[in-house]
C-alpha positions as CSV (number, residue, x, y, z in Angstrom):
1,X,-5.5,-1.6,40.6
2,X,-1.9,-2.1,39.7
3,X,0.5,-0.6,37.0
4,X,0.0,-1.7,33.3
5,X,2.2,-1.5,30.9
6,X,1.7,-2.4,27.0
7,X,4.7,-2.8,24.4
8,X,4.4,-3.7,21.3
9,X,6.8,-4.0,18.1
10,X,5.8,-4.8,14.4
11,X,7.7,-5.0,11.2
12,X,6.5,-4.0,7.9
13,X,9.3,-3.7,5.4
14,X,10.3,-7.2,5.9
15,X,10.0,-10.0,8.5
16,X,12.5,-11.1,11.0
17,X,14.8,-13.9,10.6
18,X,15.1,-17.1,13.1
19,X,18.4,-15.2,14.3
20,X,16.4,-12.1,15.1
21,X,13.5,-13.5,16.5
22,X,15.7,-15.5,19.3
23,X,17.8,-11.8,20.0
24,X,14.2,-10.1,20.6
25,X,12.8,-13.1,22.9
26,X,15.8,-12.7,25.1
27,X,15.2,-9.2,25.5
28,X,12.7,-9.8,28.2
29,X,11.8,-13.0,30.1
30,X,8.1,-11.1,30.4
31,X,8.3,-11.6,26.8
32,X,4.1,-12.4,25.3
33,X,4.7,-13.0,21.6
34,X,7.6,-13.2,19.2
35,X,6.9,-14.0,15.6
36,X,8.6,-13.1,12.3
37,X,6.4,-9.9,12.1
38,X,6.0,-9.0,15.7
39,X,6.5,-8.7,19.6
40,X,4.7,-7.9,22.5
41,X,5.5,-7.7,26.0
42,X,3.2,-6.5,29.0
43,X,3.9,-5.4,32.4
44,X,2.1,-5.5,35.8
45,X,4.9,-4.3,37.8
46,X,8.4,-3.1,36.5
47,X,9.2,-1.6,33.3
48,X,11.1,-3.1,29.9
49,X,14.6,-2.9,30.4
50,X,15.9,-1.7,27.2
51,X,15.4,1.3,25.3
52,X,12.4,0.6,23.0
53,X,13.3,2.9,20.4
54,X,16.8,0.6,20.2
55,X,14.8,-2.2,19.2
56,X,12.7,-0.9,16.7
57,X,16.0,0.7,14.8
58,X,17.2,-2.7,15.2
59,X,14.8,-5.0,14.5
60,X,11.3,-3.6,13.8
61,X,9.3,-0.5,11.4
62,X,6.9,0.3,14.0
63,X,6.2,0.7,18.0
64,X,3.4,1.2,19.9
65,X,3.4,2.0,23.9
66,X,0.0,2.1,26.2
67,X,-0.5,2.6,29.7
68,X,-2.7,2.8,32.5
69,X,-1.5,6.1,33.8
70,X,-2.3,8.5,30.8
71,X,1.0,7.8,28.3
72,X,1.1,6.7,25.2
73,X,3.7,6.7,21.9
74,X,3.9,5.4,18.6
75,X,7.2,5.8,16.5
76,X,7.6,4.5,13.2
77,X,11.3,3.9,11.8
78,X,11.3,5.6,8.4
79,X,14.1,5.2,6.2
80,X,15.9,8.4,5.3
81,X,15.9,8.7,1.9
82,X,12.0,8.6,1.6
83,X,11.8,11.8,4.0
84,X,10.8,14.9,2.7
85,X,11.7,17.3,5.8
86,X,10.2,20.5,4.6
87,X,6.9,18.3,4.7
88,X,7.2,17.0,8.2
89,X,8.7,19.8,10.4
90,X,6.0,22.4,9.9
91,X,4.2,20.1,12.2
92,X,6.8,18.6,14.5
93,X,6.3,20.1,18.5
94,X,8.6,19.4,21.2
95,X,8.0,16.3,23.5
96,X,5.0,15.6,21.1
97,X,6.0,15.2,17.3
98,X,9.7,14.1,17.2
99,X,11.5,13.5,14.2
100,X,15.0,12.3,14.8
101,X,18.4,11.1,12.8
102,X,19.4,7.9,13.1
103,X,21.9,7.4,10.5
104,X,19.8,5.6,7.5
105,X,16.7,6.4,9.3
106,X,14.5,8.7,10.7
107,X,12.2,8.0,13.7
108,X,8.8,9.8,14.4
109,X,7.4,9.9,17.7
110,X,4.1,11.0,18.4
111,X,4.0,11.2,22.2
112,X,1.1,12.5,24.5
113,X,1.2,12.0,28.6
114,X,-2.3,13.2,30.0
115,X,-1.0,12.9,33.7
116,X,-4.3,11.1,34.5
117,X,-4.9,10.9,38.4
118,X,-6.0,7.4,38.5
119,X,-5.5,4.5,37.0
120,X,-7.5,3.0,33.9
121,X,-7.2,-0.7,32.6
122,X,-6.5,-0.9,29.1
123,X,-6.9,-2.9,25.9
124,X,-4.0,-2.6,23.6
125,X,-3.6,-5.8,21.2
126,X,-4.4,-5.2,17.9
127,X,-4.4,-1.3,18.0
128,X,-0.4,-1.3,16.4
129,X,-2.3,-3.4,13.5
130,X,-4.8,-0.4,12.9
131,X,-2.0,2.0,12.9
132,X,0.6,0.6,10.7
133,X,-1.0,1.9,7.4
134,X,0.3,5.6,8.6
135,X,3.3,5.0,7.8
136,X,3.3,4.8,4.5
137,X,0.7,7.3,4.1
138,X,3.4,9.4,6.0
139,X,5.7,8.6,3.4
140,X,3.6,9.6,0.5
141,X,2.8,13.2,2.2
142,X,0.0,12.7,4.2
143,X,0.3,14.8,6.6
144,X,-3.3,14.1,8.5
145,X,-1.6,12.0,11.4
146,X,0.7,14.5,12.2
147,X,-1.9,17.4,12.0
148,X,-4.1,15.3,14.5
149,X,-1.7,14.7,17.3
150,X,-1.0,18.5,16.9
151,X,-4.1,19.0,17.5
152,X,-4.0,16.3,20.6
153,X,-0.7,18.1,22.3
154,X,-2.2,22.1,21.9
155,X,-5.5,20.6,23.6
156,X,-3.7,18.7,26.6
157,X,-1.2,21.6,26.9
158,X,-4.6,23.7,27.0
159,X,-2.7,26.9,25.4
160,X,-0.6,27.3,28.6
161,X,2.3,28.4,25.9
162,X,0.5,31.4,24.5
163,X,-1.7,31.7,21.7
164,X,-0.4,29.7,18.5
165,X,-1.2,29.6,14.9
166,X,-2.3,26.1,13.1
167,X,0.5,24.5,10.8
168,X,-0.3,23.7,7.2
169,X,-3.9,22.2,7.0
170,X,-4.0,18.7,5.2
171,X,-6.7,17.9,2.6
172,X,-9.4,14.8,3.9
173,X,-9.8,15.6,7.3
174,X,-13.7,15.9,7.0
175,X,-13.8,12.5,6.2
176,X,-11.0,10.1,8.1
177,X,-9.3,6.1,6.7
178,X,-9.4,3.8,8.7
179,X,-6.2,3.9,10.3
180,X,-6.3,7.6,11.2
181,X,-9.6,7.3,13.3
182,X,-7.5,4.4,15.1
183,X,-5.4,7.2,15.5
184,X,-7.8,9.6,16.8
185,X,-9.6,7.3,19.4
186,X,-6.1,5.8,20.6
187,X,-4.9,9.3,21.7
188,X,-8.2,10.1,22.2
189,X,-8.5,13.4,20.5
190,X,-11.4,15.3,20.8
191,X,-14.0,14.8,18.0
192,X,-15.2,18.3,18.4
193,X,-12.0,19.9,17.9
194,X,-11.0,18.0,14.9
195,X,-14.7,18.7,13.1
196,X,-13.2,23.0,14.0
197,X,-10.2,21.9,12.2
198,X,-11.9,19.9,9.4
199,X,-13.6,23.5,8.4
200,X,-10.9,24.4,6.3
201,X,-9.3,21.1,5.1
202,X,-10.2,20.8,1.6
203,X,-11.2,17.4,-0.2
204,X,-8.7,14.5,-1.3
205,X,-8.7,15.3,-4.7
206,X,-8.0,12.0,-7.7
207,X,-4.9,13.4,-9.4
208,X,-4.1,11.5,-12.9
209,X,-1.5,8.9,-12.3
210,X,1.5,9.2,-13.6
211,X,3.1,7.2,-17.0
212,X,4.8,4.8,-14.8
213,X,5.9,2.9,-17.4
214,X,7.2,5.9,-19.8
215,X,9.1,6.9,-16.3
216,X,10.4,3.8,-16.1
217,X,12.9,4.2,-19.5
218,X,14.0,7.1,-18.3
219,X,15.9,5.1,-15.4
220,X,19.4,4.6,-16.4
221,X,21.0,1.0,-16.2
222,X,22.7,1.7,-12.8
223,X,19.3,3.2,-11.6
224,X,17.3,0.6,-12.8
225,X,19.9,-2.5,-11.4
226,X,20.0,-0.7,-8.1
227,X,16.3,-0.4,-7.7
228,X,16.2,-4.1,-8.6
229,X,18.5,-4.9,-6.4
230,X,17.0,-3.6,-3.3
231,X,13.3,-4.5,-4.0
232,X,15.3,-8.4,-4.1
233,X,17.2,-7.6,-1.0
234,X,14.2,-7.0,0.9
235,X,15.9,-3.6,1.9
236,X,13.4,-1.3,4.0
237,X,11.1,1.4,1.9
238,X,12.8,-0.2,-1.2
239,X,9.7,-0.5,-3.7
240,X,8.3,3.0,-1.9
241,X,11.7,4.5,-3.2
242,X,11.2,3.0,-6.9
243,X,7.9,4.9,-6.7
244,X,8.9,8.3,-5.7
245,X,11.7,8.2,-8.2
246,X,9.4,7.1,-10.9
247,X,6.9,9.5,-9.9
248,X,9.6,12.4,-10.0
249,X,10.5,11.4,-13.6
250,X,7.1,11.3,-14.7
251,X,6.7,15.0,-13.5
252,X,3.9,14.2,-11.0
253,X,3.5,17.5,-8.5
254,X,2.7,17.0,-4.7
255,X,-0.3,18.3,-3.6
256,X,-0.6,21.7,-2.2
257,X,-1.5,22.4,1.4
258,X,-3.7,25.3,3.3
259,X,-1.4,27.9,4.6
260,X,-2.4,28.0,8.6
261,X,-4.9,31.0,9.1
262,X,-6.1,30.1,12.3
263,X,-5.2,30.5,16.0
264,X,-5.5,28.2,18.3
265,X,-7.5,30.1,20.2
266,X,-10.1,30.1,17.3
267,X,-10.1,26.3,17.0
268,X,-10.7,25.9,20.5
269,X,-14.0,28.5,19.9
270,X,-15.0,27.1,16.9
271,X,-14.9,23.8,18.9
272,X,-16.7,24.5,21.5
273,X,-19.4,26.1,19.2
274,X,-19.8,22.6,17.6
275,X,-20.2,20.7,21.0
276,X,-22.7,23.0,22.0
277,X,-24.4,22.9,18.6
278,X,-24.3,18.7,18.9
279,X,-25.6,19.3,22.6
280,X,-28.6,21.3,21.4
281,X,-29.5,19.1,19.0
282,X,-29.5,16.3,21.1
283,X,-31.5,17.9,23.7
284,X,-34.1,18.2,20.8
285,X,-34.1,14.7,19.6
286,X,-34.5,13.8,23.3
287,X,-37.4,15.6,23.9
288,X,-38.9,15.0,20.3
289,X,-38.6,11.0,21.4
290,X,-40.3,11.6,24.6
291,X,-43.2,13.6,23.7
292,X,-43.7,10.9,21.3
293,X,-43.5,8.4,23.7
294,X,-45.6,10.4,25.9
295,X,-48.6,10.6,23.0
296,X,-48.8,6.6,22.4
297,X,-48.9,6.8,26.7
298,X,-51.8,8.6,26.4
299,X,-53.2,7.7,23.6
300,X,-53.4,3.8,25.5
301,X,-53.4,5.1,29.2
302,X,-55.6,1.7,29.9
303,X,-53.5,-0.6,28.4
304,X,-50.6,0.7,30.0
305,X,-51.9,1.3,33.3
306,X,-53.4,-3.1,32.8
307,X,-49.9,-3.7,32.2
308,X,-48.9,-1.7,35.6
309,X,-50.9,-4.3,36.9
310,X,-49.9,-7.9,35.9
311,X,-46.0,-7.0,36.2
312,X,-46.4,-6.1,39.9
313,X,-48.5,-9.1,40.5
314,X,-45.4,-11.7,39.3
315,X,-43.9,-9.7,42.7
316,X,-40.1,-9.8,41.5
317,X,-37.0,-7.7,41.7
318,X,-37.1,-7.1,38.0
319,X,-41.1,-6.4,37.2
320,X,-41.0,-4.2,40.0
321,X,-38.4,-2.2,38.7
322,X,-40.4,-2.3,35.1
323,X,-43.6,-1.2,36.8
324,X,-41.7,1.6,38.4
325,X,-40.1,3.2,35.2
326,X,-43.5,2.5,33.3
327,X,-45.5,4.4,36.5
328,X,-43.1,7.6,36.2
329,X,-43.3,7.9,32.4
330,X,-47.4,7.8,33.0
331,X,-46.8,10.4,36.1
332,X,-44.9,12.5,33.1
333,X,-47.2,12.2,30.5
334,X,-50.3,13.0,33.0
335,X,-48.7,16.0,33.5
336,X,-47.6,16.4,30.4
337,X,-51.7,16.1,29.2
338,X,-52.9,17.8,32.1
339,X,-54.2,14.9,33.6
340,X,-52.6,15.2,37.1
341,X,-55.5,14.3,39.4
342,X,-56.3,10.8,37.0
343,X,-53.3,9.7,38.0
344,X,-53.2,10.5,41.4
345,X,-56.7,8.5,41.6
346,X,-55.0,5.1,39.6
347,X,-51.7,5.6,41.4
348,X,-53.8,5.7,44.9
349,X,-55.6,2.4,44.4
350,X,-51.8,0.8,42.8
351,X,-50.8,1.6,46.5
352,X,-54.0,0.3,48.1
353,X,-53.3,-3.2,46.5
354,X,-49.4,-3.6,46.3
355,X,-48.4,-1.4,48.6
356,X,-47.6,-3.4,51.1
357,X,-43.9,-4.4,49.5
358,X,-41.4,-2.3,51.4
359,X,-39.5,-3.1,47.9
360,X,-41.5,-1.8,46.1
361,X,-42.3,1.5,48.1
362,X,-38.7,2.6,48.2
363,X,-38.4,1.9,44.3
364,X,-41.5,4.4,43.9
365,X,-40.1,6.8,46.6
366,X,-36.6,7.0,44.6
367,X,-38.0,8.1,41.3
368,X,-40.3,10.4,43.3
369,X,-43.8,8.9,43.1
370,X,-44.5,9.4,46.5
């Protein structure tokens, strides 16, 4: 199977202009789709010649990166002014969750390469879509994106660096939007491992809004023209940055995190306690299923063993095989009833009377009925 590669760019603050959309379409004659909002370019063999992160400083909010051979990135372009630091680097790990300066922006890349030893054909379109909505939830302190690849890198790096302790733990991991189990299934984090981490993430809890409106006559003239100004502009983050000054004058307080109290040795434990709890229970609805299909077996043995019958009359490829999986659950439920030498009786005289199928002897000899 060849090399895939999957890029794709989307904007969100604004769309791009004729000018811009031409600039992007001759980045790359391999080039899929250019619109106003987005761009997408795939490769079989070869890579993109330009520096992807460029192009979404230049022209784009968001980008998006899938491959066949285990790495994937999304970076969002996050304008500078609506970055709280102190909230972000508690989780930021190097080669994994990078925050970096770009003048009037920040970008944040969440990176993970799994090395896979072979190659696996993907299906990216529409995944940038699902993801998009993290960015402003980014914005507005929610950190559960950032917690999640965390929780992605210490997994693949499978604690080779010594034992660590969990960063700040964000509220509403027990239950995840939309966009963040996009998130989860895209890097393909382990379910189990983010249920141990959910253990002590509290609940999303309503906080009253604030008095918008009183905040608002607290702007100043200048405050209010400039706000104004770049909501008309179209200017990135502009009416996210009206918000968080409003929501500052109001008073409104940001929502405290867990302090980390666990290693990661201790969510990999409590992790694999939950698989094997999952496991168990599976193992017991399984078996609950099948004695119950085992009772209505025996409970019509005849009708069954009729309908043995008249499917391996018709003689074809796909009764046989019906007949065959219907004769092993009876062999199970004969011995499951103690009825072991009944069915050896019925099953002889099957033989006597189909038997001579070399078809259908070799499907009873693979699911052991003779």
């Amino acid at each position: 199977m060849s090399e895939y590669q999957y890029y794709e760019w989307q904007t969100i603050d604004r769309p791009l202009t004729a000018r811009e959309q031409s600039a992007v379409n001759e980045l790359s004659s391999h080039m899929d789709t250019v619109t106003s909002t987005q761009a997408i370019v795939t490769y079989s063999w070869g890579d993109f010649k330009h520096d992807p992160q460029k192009v979404l400083l230049d022209y784009f909010d968001a980008f998006l990166y899938d491959s066949n051979f285990g790495w994937r990135r999304l970076i969002f372009r996050l304008p500078k002014s609506l970055v709280e630091l102190t909230t972000f680097q508690p989780y930021l790990l190097e080669d994994r969750i990078i925050l970096e300066d770009h003048g009037k922006y920040f970008t944040l890349e969440l990176q993970i390469n799994d090395d896979a030893d072979f190659f696996e054909w993907v299906e990216s379109e529409n995944i940038l879509g699902q993801l998009t909505p993290l960015r402003e939830q980014l914005l507005q302190g929610d950190m559960r994106a950032l917690y999640l690849i965390w929780l992605k890198a210490i997994a693949s790096e499978n604690n080779s660096e010594g034992t660590k302790f969990e960063p700040p733990v964000p509220a509403g991991l027990k239950k995840l939007n939309a966009s963040l189990q996009a998130l989860a299934e895209f890097f393909e984090i382990d379910p189990h491992l983010i249920s141990a981490a959910a253990d002590t993430s509290g609940q999303i809890t309503s906080t009253p809004q604030p008095d918008l409106e009183s905040a608002i006559q607290k702007l100043s003239a200048d405050e209010r023209d400039s706000h104004l100004l770049q909501i008309l502009r179209g200017e990135p983050g502009a009416v996210l940055s009206l918000k968080k000054h409003l929501t500052e004058l109001a008073g409104a307080k940001a929502a405290s995190r867990a302090q980390p109290t666990r290693t990661t040795d201790e969510l990999f434990g409590q992790a694999k306690r939950i698989q094997q709890e999952e496991e168990r229970k599976a193992r017991e609805e399984a078996k609950r299923k099948k004695i119950q299909r085992l009772e209505k077996l025996a409970s019509n043995e005849d009708t069954f063993w009729a309908h043995v019958e008249n499917l391996l009359t018709e003689k074809r490829a796909k009764t046989y095989d019906e007949a065959t999986s219907l004769l092993a659950e009876l062999k199970d439920m004969a011995k499951y009833k103690q009825r072991e030498a009944n069915f050896a009786k019925r099953f002889k005289l099957i033989v006597e009377k189909f038997g001579k199928s070399v078809a259908l002897m070799d499907r009873f000899r693979r699911v052991g009925l003779t």
